[in-house]
KETORZA-124307 format. One record per residue (C-alpha): x, y, z; residue number from 1. Coordinates in pm, whole numbers. Layout:
KETORZA-124307
      px      py      pz   nr
       X       Y       Z  NUM
...
This chain:
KETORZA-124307
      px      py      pz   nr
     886   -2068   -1610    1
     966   -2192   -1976    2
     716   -2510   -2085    3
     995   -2744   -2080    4
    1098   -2687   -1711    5
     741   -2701   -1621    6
     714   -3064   -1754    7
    1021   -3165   -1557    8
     957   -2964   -1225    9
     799   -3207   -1010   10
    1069   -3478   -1125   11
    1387   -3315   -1058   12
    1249   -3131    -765   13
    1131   -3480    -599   14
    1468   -3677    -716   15
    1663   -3384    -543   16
    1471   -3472    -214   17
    1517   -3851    -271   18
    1893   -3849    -278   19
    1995   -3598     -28   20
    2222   -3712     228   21
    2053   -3536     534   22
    2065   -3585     904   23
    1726   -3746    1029   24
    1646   -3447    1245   25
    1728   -3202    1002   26
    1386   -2988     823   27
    1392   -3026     479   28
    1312   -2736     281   29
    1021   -2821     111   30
     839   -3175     118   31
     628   -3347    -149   32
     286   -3135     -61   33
     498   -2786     -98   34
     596   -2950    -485   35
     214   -3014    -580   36
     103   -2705    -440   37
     377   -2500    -634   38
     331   -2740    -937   39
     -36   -2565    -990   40
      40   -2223    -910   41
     333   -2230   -1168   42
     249   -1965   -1495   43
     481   -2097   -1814   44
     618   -1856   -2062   45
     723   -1809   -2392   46
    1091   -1711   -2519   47
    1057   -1342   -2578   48
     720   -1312   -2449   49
     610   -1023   -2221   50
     433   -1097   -1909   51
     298    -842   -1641   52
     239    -900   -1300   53
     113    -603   -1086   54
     338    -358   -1297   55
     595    -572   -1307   56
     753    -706   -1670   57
     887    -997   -1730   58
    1089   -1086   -2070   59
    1211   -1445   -2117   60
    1491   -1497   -2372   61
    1714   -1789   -2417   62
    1993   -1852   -2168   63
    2167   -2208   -2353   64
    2208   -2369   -2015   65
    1973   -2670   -2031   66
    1663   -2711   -2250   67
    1410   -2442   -2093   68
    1646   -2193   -1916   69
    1565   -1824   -1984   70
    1732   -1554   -1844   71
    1488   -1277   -1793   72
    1439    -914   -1804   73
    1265    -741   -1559   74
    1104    -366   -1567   75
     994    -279   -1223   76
     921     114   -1132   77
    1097     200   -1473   78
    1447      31   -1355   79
    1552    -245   -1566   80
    1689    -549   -1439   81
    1861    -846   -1678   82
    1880   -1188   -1456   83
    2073   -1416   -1647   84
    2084   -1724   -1435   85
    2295   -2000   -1579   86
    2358   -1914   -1916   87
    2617   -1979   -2213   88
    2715   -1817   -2513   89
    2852   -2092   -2704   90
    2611   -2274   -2948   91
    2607   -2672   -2927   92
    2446   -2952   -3076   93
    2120   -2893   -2946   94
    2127   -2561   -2738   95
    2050   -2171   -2887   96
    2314   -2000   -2737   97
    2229   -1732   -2498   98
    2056   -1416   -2666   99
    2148    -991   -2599  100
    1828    -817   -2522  101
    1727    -521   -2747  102
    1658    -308   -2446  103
    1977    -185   -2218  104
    1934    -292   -1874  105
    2036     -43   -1590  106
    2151    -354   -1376  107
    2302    -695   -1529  108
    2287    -966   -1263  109
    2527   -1222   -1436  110
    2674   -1527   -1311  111
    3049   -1589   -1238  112
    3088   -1991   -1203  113
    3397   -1958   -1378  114
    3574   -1650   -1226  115
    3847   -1563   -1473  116
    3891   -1927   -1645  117
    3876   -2028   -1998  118
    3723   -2293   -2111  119
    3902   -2558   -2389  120
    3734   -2479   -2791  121
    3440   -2726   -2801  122
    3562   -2935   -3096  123
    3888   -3000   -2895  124
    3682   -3106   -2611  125
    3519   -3362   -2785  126
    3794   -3474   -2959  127
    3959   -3512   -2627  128
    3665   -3681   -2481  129
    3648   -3978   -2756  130
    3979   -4040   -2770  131
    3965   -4097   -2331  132
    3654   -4256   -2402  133
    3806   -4521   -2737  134
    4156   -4561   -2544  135
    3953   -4675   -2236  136
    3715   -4938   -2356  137
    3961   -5120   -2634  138
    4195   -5192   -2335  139
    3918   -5350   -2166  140
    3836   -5078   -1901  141
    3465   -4871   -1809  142
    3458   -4530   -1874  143
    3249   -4355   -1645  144
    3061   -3989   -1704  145
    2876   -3826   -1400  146
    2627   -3573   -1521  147
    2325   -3413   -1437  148
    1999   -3567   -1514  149
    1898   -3292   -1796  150
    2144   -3051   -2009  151
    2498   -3177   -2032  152
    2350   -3531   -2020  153
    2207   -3504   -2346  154
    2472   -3354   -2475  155
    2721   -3580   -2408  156
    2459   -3868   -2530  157
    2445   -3680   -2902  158
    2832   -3682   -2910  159
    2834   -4068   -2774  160
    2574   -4162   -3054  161
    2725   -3969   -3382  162
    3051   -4123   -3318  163
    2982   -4476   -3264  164
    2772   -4435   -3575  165
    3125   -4308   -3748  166
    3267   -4606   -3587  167
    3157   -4988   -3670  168
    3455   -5082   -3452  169
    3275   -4966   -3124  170
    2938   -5107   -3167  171
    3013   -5403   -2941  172
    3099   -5165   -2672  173
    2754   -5070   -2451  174
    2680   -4733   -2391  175
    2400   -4681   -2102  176
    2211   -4341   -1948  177
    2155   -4476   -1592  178
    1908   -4238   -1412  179
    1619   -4187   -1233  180
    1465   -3980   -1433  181
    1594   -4112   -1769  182
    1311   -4202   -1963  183
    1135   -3876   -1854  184
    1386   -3637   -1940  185
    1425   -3832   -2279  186
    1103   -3794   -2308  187
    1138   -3419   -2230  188
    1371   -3356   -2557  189
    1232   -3544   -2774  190
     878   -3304   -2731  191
    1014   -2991   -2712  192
    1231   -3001   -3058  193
    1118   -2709   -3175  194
    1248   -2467   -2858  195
    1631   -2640   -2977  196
    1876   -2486   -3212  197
    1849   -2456   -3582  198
    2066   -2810   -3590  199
    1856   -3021   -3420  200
    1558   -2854   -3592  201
    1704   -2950   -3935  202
    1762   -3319   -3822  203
    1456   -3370   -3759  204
    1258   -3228   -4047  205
    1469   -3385   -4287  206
    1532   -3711   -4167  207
    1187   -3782   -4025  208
    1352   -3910   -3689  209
    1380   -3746   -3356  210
    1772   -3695   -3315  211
    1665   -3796   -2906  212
    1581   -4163   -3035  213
    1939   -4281   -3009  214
    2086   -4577   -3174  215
    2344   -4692   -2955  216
    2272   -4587   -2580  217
    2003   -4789   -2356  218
    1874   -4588   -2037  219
    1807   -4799   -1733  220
    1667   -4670   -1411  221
    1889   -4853   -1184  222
    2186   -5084   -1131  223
    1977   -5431   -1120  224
    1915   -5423   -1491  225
    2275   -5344   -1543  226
    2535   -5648   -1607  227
    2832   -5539   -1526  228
    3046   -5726   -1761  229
    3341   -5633   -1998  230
    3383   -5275   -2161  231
    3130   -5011   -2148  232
    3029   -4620   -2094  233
    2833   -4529   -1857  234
    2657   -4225   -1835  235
    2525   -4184   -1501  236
    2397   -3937   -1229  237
    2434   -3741   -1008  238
    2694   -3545   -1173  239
    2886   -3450    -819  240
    2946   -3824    -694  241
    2787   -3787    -359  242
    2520   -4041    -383  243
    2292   -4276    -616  244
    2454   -4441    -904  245
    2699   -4249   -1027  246
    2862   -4294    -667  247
    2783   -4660    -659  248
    2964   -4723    -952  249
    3257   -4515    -875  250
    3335   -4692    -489  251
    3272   -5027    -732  252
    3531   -4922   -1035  253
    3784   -4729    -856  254
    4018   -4976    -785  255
    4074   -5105   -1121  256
    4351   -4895   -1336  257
    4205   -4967   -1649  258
    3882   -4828   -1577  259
    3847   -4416   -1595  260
    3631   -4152   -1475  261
    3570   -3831   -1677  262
    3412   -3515   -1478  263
    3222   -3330   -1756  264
    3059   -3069   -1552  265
    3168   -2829   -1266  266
    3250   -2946    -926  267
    3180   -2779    -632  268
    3416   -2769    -324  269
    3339   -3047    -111  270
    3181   -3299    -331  271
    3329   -3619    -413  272
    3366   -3491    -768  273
    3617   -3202    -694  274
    3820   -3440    -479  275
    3823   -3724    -749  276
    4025   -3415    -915  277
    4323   -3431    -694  278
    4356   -3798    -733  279
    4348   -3896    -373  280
    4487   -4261    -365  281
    4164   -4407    -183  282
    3805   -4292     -99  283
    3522   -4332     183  284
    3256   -4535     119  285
    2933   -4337     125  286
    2746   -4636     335  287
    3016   -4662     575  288
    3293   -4347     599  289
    3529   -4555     783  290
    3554   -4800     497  291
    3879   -4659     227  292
    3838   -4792    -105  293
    4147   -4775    -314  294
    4141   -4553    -590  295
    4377   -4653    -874  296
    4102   -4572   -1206  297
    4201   -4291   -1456  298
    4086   -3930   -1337  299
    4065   -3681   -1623  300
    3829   -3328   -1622  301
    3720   -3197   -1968  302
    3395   -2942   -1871  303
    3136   -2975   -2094  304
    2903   -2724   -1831  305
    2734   -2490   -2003  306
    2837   -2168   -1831  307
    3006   -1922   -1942  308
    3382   -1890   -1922  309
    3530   -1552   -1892  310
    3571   -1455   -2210  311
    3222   -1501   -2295  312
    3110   -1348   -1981  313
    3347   -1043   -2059  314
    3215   -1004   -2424  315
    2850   -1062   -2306  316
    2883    -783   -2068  317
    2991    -539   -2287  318
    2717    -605   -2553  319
    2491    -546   -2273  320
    2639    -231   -2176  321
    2451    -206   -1813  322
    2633      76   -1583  323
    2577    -192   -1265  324
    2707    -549   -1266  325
    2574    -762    -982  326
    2807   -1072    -972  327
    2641   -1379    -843  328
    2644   -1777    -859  329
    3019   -1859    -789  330
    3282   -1906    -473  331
    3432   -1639    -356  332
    3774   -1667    -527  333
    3582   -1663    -834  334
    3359   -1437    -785  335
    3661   -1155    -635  336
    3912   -1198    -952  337
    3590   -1184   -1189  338
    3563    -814   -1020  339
    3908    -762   -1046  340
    3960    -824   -1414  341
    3656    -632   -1479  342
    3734    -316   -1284  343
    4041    -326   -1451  344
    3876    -364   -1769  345
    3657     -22   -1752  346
    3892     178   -1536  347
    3932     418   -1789  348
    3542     459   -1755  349
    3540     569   -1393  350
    3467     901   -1308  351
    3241     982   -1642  352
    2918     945   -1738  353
    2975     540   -1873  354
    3121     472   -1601  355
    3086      50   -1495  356
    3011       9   -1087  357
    3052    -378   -1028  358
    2943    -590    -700  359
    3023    -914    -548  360
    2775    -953    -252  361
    2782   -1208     -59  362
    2478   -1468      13  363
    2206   -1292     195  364
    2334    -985     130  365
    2122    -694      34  366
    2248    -436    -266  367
    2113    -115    -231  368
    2155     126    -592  369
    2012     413    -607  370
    1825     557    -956  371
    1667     862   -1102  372
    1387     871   -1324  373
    1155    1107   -1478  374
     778     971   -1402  375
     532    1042   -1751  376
     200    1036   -1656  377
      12    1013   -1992  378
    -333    1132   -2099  379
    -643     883   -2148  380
    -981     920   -2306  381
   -1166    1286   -2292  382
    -817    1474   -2224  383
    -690    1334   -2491  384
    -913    1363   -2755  385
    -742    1674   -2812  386
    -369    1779   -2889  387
    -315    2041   -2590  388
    -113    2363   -2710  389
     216    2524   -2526  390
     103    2647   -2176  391
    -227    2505   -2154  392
    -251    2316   -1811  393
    -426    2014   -1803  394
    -601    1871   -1512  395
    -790    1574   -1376  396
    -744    1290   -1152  397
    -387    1110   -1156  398
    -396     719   -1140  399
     -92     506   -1004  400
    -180     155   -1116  401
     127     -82   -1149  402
     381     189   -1146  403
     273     338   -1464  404
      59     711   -1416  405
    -254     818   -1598  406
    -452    1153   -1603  407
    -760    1114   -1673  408
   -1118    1300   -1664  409
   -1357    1186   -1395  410
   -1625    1045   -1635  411
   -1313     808   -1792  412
   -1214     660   -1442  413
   -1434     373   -1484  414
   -1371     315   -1796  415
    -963     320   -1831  416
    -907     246   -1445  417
   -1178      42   -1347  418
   -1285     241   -1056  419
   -1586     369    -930  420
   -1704     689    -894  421
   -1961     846    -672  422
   -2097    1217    -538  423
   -2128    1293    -196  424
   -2417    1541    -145  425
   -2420    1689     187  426
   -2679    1864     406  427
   -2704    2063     700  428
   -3001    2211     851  429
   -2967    2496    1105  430
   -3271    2758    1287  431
   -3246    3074    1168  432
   -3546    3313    1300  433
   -3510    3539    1004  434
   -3667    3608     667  435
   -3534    3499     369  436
   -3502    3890     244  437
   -3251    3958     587  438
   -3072    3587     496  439
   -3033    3709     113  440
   -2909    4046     256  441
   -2638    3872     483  442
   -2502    3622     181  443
   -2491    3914      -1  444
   -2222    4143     205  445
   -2019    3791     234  446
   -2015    3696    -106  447
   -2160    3964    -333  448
   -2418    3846    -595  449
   -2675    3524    -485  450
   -2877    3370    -739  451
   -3249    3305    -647  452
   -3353    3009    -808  453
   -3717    2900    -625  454
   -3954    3184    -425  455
   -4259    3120    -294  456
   -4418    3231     -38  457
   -4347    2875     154  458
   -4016    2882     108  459
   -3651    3041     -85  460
   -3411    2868    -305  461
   -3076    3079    -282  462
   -2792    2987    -498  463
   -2390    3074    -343  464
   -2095    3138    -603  465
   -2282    2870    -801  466
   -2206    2590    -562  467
   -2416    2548    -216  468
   -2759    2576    -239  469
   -2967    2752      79  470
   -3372    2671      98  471
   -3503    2861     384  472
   -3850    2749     494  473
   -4033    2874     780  474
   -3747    2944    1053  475
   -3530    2679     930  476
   -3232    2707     663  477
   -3098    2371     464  478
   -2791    2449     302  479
   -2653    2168      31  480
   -2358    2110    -168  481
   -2179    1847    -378  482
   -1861    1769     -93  483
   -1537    1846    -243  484
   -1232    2088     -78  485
   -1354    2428    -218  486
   -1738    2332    -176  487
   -1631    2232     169  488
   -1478    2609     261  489
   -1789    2770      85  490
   -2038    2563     312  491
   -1867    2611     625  492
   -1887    3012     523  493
   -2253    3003     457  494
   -2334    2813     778  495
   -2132    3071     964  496
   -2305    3367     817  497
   -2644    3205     884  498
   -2554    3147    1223  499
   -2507    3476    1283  500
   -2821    3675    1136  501
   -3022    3622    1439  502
   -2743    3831    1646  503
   -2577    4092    1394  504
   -2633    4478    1468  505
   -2719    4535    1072  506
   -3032    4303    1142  507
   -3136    4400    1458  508
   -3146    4797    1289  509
   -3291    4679     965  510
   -3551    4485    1118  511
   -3651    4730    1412  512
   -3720    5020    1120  513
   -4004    5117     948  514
   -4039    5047     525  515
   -3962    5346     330  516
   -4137    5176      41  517
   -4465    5015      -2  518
   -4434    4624    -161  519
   -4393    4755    -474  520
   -4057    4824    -634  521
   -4014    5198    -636  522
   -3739    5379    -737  523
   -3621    5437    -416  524
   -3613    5062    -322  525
   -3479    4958    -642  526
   -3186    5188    -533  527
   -3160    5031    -215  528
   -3346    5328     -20  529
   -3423    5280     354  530
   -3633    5561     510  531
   -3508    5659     846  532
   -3708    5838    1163  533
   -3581    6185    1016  534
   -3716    6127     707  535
   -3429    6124     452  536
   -3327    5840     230  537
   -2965    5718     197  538
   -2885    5480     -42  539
   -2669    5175      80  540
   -2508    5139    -225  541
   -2360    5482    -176  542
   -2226    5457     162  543
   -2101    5052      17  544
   -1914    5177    -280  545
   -1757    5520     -42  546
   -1583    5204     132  547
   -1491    5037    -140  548
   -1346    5303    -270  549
   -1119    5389      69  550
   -1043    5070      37  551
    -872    5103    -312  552
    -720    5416    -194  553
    -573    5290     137  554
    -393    4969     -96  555
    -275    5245    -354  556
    -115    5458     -29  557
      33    5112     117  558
     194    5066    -244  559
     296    5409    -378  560
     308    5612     -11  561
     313    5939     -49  562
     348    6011    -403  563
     -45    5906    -379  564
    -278    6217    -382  565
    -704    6181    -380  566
    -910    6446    -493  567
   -1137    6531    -221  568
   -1450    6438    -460  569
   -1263    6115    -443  570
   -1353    6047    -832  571
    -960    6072    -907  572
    -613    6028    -792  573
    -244    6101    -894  574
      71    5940    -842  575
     364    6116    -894  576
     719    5985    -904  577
    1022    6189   -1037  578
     807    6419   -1194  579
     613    6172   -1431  580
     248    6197   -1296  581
     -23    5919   -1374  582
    -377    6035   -1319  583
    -658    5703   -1182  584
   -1001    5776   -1257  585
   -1235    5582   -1042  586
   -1536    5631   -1246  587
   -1431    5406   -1494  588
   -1098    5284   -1390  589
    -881    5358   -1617  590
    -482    5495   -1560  591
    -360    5733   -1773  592
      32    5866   -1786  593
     281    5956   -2077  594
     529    5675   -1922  595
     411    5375   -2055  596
     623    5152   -1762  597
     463    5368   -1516  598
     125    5301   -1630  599
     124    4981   -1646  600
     251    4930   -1348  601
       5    5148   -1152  602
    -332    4955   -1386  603
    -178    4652   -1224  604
    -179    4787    -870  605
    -498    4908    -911  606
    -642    4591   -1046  607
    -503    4405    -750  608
    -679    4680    -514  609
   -1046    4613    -678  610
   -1018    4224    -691  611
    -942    4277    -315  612
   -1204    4507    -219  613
   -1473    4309    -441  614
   -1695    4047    -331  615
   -1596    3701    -280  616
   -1781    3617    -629  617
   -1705    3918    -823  618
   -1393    3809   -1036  619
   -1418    4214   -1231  620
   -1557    4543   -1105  621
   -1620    4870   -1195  622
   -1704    5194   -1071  623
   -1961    5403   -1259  624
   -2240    5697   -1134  625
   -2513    5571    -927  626
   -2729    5866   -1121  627
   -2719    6255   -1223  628
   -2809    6425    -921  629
   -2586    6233    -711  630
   -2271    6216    -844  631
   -2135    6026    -597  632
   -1932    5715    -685  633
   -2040    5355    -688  634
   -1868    5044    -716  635
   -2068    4796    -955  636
   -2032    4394    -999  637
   -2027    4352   -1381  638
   -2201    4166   -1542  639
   -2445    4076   -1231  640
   -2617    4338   -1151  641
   -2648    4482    -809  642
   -2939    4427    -633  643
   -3148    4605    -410  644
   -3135    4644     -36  645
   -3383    4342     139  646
   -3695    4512     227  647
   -3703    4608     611  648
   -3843    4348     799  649
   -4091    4508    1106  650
   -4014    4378    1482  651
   -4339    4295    1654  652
């Protein structure tokens, strides 16, 4: 709240409890510990200050109700939301009148005290009230003014004091604030001078005196200090004349027909002040009900509330220009032709894209709208030290904080979203009675190319697609890896495959077979040779790549059918469709045809085919001659090159 309602929170709050009439064993809703304990948690605000709480943005601007009322806008989850609260557009004495935000709000919550009334011109209003006021005391008679303790009270007094400072005639004639809280809310305006008007401003810098020091009014706290003798004006509260002074003096002056009693704010049905209005022709006493009190005093009604009448709430609306109007704060009668005017107002909106939805819920009632909006998540530190260019995708780690979104690099989450990072390393250790030559082999078939990083002759340091890390040491394997998703499906991969060395069939034969090769690296090792019982050497490559390259053929013969013919060397293949023929050479891999749409369609197919029949790590491949008497085919990981066949391990 606003610094001026701060500093009379606790006051009004506390007089509020003091004067309701309430049955004994009725629960009030708060009691004097709930207003301390709110009094300290209360956060004041500046007009047109920005505050944010948890993502949510509040604006204050000026609502020219009472000194200190804001109407506020609120950004929550990008919908904006203008609460006006009590407000009025029309500028007096002392007040700013209430301001149009810059931004347009998607939903105007406005107030409707007024329905579809208008209220008098404000000069004609006071004119109206001194003359009541002048033709009322020179005959003899008290005028009596019920107000609220701060707003129209003050406004009333500045009126009262300028014109019995026009008039010498009147100075004889008392004019008293009785209240409460009179010397507090005085005490109120004259500090916060500079959150007035432009008027009151002026007043005081050039005449040196606080225009809230008034000449001819005395405030009094109660009745006892109050002689009730001859002509006077008494300002007095509460402004609805259900209890305290206000409705002291009216039981005591009602009877007299020269006295009068001027309602200058609204009255609410049920209050002694709206029934004052039809003139009954006697009253209950609010000690004893059963009591009448004749009521023959002069009942007039000239608002001086500062809310807005319709055509200020009709103009106000349509500066604001909000597609959803949330009526609120007014009775139902009001509240319904309010609607009706309105809706009749934008009818020619409805059905296009300006068109005006208006609501008049009743208390307690919940209004459900519903909203679209595109969510712009925007780039922070390391991503965006750098302009990115048209199709470039940009990742890192997405941040919802207070309903705004951030992307930013892992190393900047500290930093720009004050969290904490960490890396999980996890191990598992499992027995694998193998050498680390037949557990290379193994990682090998299931992922093509391993990187050794540590050998020794105590243990092995493997390296898989560059992100889990085996160490086999005597009969037990440790595999490691930084935990994340794809790290996690990698791991679980490698533990199966060294779970299952011990028992494979390619083990069990490599291991029960004698060395072709001495522990040097001949050619034939190099080439992945394994001498056999009968004494020839087969290279493993060679029967590898004859797979590989079955493989390619069987996905060109699912794709093309039978327009797919192999040579029997199986270096080359043609695919013929409507008589254009495109010749594959699996040496190199290249596609050649005189239809350039049929070529490039069958390199694309064939690319497909030797990403699928590679290795898990090989992202490329290509086929080339494993050496000049053997011209057999080979399929080659480029740029790792292939290594040789783990050197046969001998069963005891």
């Amino acid at each position: 709240m606003t610094h001026p309602t701060k500093a009379i929170f606790r006051w009004l709050l506390g007089d509020f409890m003091r004067v309701s009439n309430v049955p004994e064993n009725y629960t009030p809703l708060y009691t004097a510990e709930d207003l301390e304990a709110a009094f300290d948690r209360i956060e004041t605000v500046d007009y047109h200050s920005t505050m944010e709480v948890e993502g949510i943005k509040f604006t204050a601007y000026h609502a020219g109700h009472v000194l200190g009322a804001a109407m506020y806008f609120v950004e929550i989850g990008g919908v904006k939301v203008l609460f006006t609260g009590d407000y009025s557009r029309e500028e007096d004495r002392h007040l700013n009148q209430a301001e149009v935000p810059v931004q347009k709000p998607d939903i105007l919550i406005t107030e409707s005290t007024y329905g579809t009334g208008i209220h008098q011109p404000r000069l004609e209003k006071e004119a109206r009230l001194m003359s009541l006021i002048k033709s009322t005391v020179q005959k003899g008679g008290r005028c009596l003014l019920p107000v609220f303790a701060l707003g129209r009270a003050q406004e009333i007094l500045l009126i009262l004091d300028e014109y019995w400072d026009e008039h010498p005639e009147l100075e004889d004639i008392n004019i008293y604030y009785v209240s409460t809280l009179a010397k507090k809310c005085m005490a109120v305006y004259q500090t916060y001078i500079n959150m007035m008007n432009e008027n009151i401003r002026r007043r005081f810098r050039d005449s040196r005196t606080n225009p809230f020091q008034f000449k001819h009014i005395r405030s009094v706290r109660n009745l006892e200090r109050f002689d009730d003798i001859g002509p006077c004006v008494m300002v007095a509260t509460p402004g609805m004349l259900q209890s305290g002074v206000s409705r002291d003096l009216l039981e005591r002056w009602a009877p007299d027909s020269k006295n009068a009693l001027i309602v200058t704010g609204y009255s609410v049905e049920g209050t002694m002040a709206k029934q004052m209005l039809t003139e009954p022709p006697e009253i209950s006493s609010v000690n004893n009900p059963e009591v009448k009190i004749p009521r023959r005093m002069v009942v007039e009604e000239l608002s001086f509330a500062a809310h807005v009448d319709f055509k200020e709430n009709s103009r106000f609306i349509d500066m604001v220009d909000a597609p959803h109007i949330i009526l609120v704060h007014g009775e139902a009668n009001n509240m319904g032709r309010l609607k009706s005017a309105l809706m009749s107002k934008y009818s020619d909106r409805k059905g296009t894209d300006r068109e005006v939805k208006i609501y008049n819920p009743k208390n307690c009632y919940e209004v459900e709208l519903p909203f679209k909006s595109a969510k712009v998540a925007r780039t922070m530190g390391e991503l965006a030290s750098e302009p990115p260019t048209d199709g470039q995708i940009v990742s890192g780690v997405l941040v919802e904080k207070d309903f705004h979104l951030n992307l930013l690099h892992v190393s900047d989450l500290r930093e720009y979203a004050s969290l904490s990072t960490s890396v999980v390393t996890e191990r598992q250790s499992v027995i694998v009675d193998a050498g680390p030559e037949l557990i290379r082999y193994h990682l090998e078939q299931m992922f093509g190319a391993v990187e050794t990083l540590d050998e020794t002759e105590e243990a092995s340091e493997f390296m898989v697609m560059g992100s889990v890390k085996v160490i086999h040491e005597g009969n037990v394997s440790t595999i490691e890896w930084t935990g994340n998703v794809m790290n996690d499906a990698i791991a679980d991969s490698v533990l199966a495959v060294l779970l299952s060395v011990d028992t494979s069939p390619a083990s069990v034969k490599l291991s029960s077979t004698s060395c072709g090769c001495d522990n040097k690296h001949d050619s034939d090792h190099h080439n992945g040779g394994v001498k056999h019982e009968n004494g020839h050497t087969h290279s493993h490559n060679h029967h590898q790549i004859e797979v590989k390259v079955d493989q390619i053929c069987a996905l060109l013969k699912a794709q093309f059918g039978d327009c797919l013919t192999v040579a029997d060397d199986k270096k080359t293949a043609t695919i013929e469709i409507e008589g254009v023929v495109a010749e594959v050479q699996f040496e190199d891999l290249t596609v050649t045809c005189k239809s350039p749409a049929l070529e490039k369609r069958v390199a694309a197919v064939l690319e497909r085919a030797v990403n699928t029949a590679a290795p898990l790590s090989q992202n490329t491949s290509r086929l080339v001659e494993l050496h000049d008497d053997d011209k057999d085919l080979a399929l080659e990981p480029s740029p790792v090159k292939e290594e040789p066949l783990p050197q046969a391990i001998k069963a005891e």
